[in-house]
C-alpha positions as CSV (number, residue, x, y, z in Angstrom):
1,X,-53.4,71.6,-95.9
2,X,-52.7,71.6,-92.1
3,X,-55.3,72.7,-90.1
4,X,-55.0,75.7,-87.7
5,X,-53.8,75.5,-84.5
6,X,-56.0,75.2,-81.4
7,X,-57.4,78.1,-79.4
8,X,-56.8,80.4,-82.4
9,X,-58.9,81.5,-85.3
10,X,-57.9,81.7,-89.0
11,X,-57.4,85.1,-90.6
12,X,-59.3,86.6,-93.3
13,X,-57.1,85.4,-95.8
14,X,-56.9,81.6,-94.4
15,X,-53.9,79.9,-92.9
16,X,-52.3,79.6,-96.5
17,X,-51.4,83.3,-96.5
18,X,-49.7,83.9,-92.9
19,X,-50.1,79.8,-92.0
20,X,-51.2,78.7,-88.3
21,X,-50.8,81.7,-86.2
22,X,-53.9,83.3,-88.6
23,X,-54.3,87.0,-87.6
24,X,-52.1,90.1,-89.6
25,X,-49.0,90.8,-86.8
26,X,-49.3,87.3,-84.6
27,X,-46.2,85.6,-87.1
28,X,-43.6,88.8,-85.8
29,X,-45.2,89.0,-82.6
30,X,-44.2,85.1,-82.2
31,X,-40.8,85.1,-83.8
32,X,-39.9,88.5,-81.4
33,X,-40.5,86.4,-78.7
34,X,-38.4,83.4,-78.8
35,X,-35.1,83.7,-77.6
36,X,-31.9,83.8,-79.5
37,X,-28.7,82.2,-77.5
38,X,-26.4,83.6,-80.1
39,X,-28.0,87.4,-79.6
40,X,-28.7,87.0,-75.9
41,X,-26.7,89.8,-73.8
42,X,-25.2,89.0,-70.6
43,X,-27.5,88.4,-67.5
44,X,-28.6,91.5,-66.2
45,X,-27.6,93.4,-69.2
46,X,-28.6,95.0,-73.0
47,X,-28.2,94.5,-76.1
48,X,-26.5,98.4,-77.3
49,X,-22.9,99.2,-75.0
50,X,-24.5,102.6,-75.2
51,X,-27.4,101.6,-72.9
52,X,-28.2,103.8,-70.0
53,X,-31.0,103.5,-67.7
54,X,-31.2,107.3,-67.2
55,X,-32.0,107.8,-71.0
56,X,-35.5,106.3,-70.4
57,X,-38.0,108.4,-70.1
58,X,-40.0,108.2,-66.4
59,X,-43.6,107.2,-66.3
60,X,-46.3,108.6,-64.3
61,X,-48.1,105.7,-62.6
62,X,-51.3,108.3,-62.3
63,X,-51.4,109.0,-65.9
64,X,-54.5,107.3,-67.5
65,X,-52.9,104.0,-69.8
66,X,-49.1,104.8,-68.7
67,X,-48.1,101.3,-69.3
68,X,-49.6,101.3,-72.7
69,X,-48.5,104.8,-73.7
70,X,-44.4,103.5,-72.6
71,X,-45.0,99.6,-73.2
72,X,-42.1,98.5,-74.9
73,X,-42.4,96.6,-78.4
74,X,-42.2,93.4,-78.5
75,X,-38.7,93.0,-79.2
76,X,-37.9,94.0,-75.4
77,X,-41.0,91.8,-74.5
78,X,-38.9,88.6,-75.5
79,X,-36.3,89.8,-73.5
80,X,-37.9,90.8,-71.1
81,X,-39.7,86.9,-71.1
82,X,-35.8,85.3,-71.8
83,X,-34.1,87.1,-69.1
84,X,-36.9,87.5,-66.2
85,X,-37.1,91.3,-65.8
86,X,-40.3,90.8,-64.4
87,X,-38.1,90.9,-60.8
88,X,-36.1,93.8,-60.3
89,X,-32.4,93.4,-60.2
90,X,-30.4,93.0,-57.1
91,X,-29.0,96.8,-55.2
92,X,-25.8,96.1,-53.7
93,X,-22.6,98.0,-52.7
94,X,-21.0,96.5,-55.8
95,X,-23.4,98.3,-58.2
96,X,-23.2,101.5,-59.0
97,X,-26.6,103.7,-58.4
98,X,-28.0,105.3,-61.6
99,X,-27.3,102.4,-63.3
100,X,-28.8,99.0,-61.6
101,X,-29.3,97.2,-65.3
102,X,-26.0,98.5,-66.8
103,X,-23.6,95.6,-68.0
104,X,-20.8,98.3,-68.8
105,X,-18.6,98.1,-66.0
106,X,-15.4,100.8,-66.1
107,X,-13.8,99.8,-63.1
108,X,-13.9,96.5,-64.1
109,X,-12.7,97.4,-68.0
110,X,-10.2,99.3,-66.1
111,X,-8.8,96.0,-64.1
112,X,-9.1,93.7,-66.8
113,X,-6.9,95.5,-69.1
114,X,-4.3,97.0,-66.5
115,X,-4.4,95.1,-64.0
116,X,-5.3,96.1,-60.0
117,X,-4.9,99.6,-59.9
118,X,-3.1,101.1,-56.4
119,X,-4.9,104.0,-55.1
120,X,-3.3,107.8,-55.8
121,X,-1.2,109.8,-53.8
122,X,-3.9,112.6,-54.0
123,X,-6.4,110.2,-52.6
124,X,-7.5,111.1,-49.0
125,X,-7.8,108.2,-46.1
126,X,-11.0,108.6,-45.8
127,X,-12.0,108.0,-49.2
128,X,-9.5,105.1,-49.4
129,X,-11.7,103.0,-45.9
130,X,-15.4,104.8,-46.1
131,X,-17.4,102.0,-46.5
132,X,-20.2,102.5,-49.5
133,X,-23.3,103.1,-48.4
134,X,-26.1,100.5,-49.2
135,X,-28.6,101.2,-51.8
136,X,-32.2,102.2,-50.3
137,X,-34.3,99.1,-51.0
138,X,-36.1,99.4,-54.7
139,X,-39.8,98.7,-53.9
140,X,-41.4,95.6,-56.2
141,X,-42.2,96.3,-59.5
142,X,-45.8,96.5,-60.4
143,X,-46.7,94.0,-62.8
144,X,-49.6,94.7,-65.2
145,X,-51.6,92.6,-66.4
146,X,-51.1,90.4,-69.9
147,X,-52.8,92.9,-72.2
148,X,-53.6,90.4,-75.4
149,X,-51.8,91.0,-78.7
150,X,-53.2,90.9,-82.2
151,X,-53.5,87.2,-82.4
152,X,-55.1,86.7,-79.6
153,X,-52.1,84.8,-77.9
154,X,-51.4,86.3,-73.9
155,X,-47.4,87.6,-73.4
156,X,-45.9,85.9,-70.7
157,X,-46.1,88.8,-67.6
158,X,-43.0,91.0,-67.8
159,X,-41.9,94.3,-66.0
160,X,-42.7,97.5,-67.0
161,X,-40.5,99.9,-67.8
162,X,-41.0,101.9,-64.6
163,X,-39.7,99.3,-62.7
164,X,-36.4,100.0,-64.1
165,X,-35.6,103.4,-62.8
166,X,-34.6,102.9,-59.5
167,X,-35.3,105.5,-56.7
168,X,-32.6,108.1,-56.5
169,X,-30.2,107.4,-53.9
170,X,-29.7,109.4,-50.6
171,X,-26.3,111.9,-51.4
172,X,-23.7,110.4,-49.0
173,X,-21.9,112.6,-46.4
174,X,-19.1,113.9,-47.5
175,X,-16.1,112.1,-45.9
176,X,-13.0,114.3,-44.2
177,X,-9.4,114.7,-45.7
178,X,-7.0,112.7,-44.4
179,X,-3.6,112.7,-44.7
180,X,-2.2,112.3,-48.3
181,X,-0.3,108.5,-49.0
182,X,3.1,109.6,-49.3
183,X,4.0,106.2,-50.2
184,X,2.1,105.3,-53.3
185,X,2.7,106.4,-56.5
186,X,0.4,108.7,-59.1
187,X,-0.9,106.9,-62.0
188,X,1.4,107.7,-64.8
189,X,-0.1,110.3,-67.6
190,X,-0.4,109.6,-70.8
191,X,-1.1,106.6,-72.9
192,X,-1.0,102.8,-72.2
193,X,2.8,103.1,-73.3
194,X,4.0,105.7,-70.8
195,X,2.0,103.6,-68.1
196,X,4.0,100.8,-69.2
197,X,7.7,102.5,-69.1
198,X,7.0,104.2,-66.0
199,X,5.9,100.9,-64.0
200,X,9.0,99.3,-65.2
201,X,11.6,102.3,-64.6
202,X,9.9,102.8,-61.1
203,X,12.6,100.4,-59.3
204,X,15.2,101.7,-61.7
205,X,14.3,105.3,-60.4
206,X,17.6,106.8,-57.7
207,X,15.7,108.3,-55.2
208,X,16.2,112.5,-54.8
209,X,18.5,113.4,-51.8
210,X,17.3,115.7,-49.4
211,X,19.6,118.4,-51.1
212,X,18.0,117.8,-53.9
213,X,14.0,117.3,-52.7
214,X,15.0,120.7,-50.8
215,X,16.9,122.7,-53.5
216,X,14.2,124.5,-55.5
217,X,14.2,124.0,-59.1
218,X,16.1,126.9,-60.9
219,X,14.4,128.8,-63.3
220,X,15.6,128.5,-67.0
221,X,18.2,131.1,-68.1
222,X,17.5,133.2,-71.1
223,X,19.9,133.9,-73.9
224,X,21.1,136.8,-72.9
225,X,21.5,135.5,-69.0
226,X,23.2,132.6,-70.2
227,X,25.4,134.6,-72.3
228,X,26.2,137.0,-69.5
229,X,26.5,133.8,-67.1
230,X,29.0,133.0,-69.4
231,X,31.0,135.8,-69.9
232,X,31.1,136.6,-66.4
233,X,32.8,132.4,-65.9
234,X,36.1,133.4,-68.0
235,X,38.9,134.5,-66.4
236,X,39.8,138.7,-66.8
237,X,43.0,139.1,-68.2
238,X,44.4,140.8,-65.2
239,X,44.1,137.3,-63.4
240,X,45.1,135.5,-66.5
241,X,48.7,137.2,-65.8
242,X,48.6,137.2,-62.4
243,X,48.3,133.5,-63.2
244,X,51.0,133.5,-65.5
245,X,53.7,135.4,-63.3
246,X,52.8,133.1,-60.6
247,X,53.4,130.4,-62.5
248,X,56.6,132.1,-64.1
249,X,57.9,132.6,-60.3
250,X,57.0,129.2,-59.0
251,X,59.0,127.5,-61.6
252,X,62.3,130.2,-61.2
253,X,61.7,128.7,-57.6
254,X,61.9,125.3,-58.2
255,X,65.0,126.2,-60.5
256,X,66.6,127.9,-58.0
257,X,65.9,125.5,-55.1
258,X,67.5,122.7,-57.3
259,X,70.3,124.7,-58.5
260,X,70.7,125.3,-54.2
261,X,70.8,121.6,-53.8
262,X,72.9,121.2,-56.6
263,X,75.4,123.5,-55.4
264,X,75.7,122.8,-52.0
265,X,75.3,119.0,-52.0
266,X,75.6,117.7,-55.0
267,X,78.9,119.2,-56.0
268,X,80.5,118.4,-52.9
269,X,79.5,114.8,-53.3
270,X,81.1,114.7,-57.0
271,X,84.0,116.5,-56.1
272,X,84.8,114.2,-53.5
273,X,84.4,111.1,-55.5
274,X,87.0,112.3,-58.0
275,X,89.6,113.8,-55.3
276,X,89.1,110.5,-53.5
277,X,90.0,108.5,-56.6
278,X,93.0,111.1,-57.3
279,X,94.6,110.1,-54.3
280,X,94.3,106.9,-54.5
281,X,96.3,107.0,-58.1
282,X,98.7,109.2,-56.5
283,X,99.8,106.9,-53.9
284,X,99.6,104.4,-56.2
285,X,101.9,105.3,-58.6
286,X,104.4,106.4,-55.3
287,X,104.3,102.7,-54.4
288,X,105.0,101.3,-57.5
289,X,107.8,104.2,-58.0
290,X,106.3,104.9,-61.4
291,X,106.7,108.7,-61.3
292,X,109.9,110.8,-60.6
293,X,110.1,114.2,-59.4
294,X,110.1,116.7,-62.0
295,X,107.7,119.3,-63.7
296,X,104.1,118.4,-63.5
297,X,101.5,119.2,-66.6
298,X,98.7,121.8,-65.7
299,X,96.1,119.0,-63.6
300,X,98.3,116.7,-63.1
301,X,98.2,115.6,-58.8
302,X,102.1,115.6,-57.5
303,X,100.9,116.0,-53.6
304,X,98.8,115.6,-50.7
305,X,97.9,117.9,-48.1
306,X,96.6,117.0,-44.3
307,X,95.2,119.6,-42.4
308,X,94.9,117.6,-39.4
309,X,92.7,120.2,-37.2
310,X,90.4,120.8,-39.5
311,X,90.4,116.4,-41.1
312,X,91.1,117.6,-44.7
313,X,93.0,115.2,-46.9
314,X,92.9,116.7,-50.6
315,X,95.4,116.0,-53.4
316,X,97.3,118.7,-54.7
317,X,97.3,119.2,-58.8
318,X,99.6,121.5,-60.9
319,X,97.3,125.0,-62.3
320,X,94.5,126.7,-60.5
321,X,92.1,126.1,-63.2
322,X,88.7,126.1,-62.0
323,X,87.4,123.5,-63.9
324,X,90.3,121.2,-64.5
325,X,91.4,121.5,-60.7
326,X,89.3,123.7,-58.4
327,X,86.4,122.3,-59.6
328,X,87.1,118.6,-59.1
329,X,88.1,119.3,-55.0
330,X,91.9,119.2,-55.7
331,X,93.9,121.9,-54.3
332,X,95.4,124.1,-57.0
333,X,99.6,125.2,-57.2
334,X,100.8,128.5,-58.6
335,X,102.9,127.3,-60.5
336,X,101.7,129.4,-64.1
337,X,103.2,132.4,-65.6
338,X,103.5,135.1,-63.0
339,X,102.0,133.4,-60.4
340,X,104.4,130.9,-60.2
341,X,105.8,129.7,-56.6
342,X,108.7,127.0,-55.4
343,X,107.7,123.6,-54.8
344,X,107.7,121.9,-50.8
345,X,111.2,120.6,-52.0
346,X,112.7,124.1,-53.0
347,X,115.5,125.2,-50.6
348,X,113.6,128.5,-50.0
349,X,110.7,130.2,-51.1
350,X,107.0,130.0,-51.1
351,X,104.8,127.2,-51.9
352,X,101.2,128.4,-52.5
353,X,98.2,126.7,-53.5
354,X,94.3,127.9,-53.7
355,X,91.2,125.8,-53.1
356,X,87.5,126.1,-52.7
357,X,86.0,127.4,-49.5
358,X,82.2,126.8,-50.4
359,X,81.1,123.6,-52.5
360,X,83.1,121.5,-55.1
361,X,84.7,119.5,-52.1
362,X,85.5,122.9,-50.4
363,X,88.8,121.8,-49.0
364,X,89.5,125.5,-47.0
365,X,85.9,125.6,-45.7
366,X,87.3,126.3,-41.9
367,X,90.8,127.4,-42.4
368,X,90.3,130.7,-41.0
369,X,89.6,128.3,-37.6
370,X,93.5,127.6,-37.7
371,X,95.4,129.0,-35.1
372,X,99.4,129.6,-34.8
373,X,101.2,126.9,-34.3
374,X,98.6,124.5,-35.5
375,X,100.7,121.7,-38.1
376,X,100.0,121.9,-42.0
377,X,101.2,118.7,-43.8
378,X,102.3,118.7,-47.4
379,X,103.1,114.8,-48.6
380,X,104.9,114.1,-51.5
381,X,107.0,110.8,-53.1
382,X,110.2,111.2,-51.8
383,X,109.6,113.1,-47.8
384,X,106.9,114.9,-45.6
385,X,107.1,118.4,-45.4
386,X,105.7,119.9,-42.2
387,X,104.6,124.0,-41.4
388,X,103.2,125.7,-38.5
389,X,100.4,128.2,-39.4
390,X,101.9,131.3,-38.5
391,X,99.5,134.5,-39.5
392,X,96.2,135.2,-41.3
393,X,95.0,137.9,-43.5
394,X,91.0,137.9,-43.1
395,X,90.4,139.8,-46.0
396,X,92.4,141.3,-49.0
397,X,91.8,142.3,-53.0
398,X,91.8,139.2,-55.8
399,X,93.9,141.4,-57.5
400,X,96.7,141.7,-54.2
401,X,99.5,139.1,-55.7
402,X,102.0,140.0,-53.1
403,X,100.4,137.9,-50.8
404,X,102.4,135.0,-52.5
405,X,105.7,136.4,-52.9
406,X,108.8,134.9,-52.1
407,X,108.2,137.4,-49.1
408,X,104.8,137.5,-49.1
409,X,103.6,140.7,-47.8
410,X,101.8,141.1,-44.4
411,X,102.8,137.6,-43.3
412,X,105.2,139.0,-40.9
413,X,108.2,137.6,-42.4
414,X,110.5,139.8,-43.0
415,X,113.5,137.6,-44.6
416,X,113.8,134.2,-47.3
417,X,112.5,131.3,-46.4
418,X,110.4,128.0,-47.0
419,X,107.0,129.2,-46.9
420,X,103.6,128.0,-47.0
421,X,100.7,130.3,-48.2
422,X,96.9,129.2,-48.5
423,X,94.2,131.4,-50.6
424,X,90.8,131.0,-50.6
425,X,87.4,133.0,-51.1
426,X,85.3,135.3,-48.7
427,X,83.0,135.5,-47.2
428,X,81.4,132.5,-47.6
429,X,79.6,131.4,-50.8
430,X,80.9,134.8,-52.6
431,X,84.2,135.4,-53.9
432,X,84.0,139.0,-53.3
433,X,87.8,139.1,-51.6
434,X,90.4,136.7,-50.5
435,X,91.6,134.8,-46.9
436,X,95.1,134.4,-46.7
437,X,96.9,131.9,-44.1
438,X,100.6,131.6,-44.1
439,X,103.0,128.9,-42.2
440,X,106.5,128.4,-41.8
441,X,108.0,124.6,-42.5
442,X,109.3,123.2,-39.5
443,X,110.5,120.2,-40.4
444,X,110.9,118.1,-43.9
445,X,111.1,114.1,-42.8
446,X,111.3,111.1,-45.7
447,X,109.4,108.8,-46.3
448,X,111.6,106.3,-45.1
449,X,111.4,107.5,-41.4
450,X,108.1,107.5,-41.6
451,X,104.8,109.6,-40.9
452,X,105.5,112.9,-39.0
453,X,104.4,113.4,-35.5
454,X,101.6,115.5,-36.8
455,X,100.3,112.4,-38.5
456,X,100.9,110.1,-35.9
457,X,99.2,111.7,-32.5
């Protein structure tokens, strides 16, 4: 049997029944105060996450066994031995007041898991650079004295409880507004997550214009608004057909500026393409002697006209069909049905032809600038057949043929004769009524001899 330990007295029961520490209580009172490494909190801190220093109730110092009536159990007195709260703890700026023995630590919590935190926009200046104020100085802790336990072992001294609550701290002035950060950034709302996607789509972000930051935010629309909105967006059909016969009239004037240019350009170019190429055939065929003299089939070219005032040179073709003749800038021959005249070769008689005065090639364009005496030329295979005009009729019916009889009427002449008559439309671009020149030949040369004078000069 082992024999009791030194300096303290067996129990009632002997050392077999609570072994060398002898008295009823001394065994926990022991064990509670040895120190556990793998239970020990943090320095300066406790055991529950839920410890506050405020929840301890204040002890008054003049109250008659205050340290007995608030001693802590022994429990707290090995903690109290392990971790030396017999000083009190350290005031700093770095600790908040209230709480001087508190290991929770939110800002802390707060960095760990997200990092350094920037300060709000809606933080003032002056709360961002105030300095914290020091904590007032804590006064010592009184220590009482080792109050012997049930064994009749001595605790190692320890702090009261009292020496815990710190004073309460001064309030601190209230520090002025400054002007708000404009430049950093609110904490996101919401969870971790929507932290997380807002501090990555912060570069990502294009920044408001100042149309934009200055535009104030409409006000959402009801149903009926909207509908209204709507309606009031669509065209009325009064502009929808204004619309239309807009569009209606700007394509008839596109149509009728192309059928202009047409007209008046195009089928001049045309026409003289194919009475260029007509007279080149005709002559042609003259130097090769490939065509007699003889009766002509209705288009067929048998001539050539110079007007050498006015610098025409047009072939002649048999008919006054528009589109076989007229129409291709060849000067026409009545030489049809009752219309028929004599040919330049005819002893007597009158030789008239028609042509164009406005596009297709408009060979008579100017005649009415002809003045008496001025030379009309009529070449054919065999001789040159020369007039002088002699009279013009400004203006007479389509429907007055006697101005290319034999005779014709008005000319002046009064007997037979070789005449020369030239019709053509007026005024200009209509063909409303009819210009009439007329010449008298003055002179019929061959070929052999040569050009006329009229040519020549």
């Amino acid at each position: 049997m082992t024999a009791g330990r030194p300096g303290h007295a067996a129990g009632p029961e002997g050392p077999d029944a609570h072994g060398a520490y002898g008295t009823d209580g001394a065994f926990v009172a022991a064990v509670d105060g040895l120190a556990d490494p793998l239970n020990d909190p943090l320095p300066g801190g406790h055991t529950s996450p839920w410890f506050r220093s405020e929840n301890i109730p204040a002890v008054d110092p003049a109250a008659p066994h205050a340290a007995q009536s608030v001693a802590p159990s022994s429990y707290e007195d090995g903690y109290a031995a392990h971790q030396g709260l017999h000083q009190a703890p350290p005031q700093g700026p770095q600790q908040p007041q209230g709480a001087p023995d508190e290991w929770y630590d939110p800002a802390g919590y707060q960095r760990d898991w997200y990092g350094p935190q920037e300060p709000s926009a809606g933080m003032a200046v002056a709360d961002q650079v105030a300095p914290v104020a020091p904590a007032p100085p804590v006064p010592p802790a009184e220590e009482s004295a080792p109050a012997p336990d049930a064994a009749g072992l001595h605790a190692e001294p320890r702090t009261e409880v009292l020496a815990r609550v710190p004073a309460e701290p001064e309030p601190e002035p209230e520090a002025e507004l400054g002007p708000i950060s404009s430049t950093t950034p609110a904490p996101a709302p919401g969870g971790r997550a929507e932290r997380r996607r807002a501090a990555k789509g912060r570069g990502r972000r294009r920044p408001a214009s100042a149309a934009e930051q200055a535009a104030p935010a409409a006000a959402p629309m009801s149903r009926v608004e909207a509908r209204r909105a709507a309606r009031a967006a669509k065209d009325s059909p009064a502009v929808i057909a204004s619309r239309a016969v807009g569009e209606v009239f700007i394509t008839l004037g596109v149509l009728m500026l192309l059928f202009v240019t047409y007209q008046l350009w195009w089928t001049n170019v045309r026409a003289d393409q194919i009475a260029g190429k007509e007279t080149n055939r005709i002559q042609d065929e003259w130097a090769n002697g490939d065509r007699k003299p003889g009766v002509f089939a209705p288009g067929e070219g048998f001539a050539i006209m110079h007007i050498p005032k006015l610098d025409v040179v047009a072939p002649i073709a048999e008919g006054i069909d528009k589109e076989k003749v007229l129409d291709r800038g060849m000067i026409g021959h009545y030489g049809e049905g009752k219309l028929k005249t004599a040919m330049p070769s005819d002893k007597q008689g009158n030789f008239s032809v028609a042509g164009h005065r406005n596009t297709h090639g408009e060979p008579f364009r100017y005649i009415n600038k002809l003045k008496p005496g001025d030379p009309i030329v009529v070449e054919t295979r065999d001789a040159y057949y020369t007039y002088e005009m002699a009279n013009i009729l400004p203006q007479t019916s389509p429907s007055n043929i006697s101005v290319i009889e034999p005779i014709p009427a008005g000319s002046g002449f009064t007997k037979p004769g070789r005449y020369l008559t030239l019709t053509t439309c007026t005024p200009e671009f209509t063909s409303t009524y009819r210009l009439i020149v007329w010449g008298k030949m003055v002179d019929e040369r061959p070929r052999s001899e040569g050009k006329p004078d009229a040519l020549v000069g």
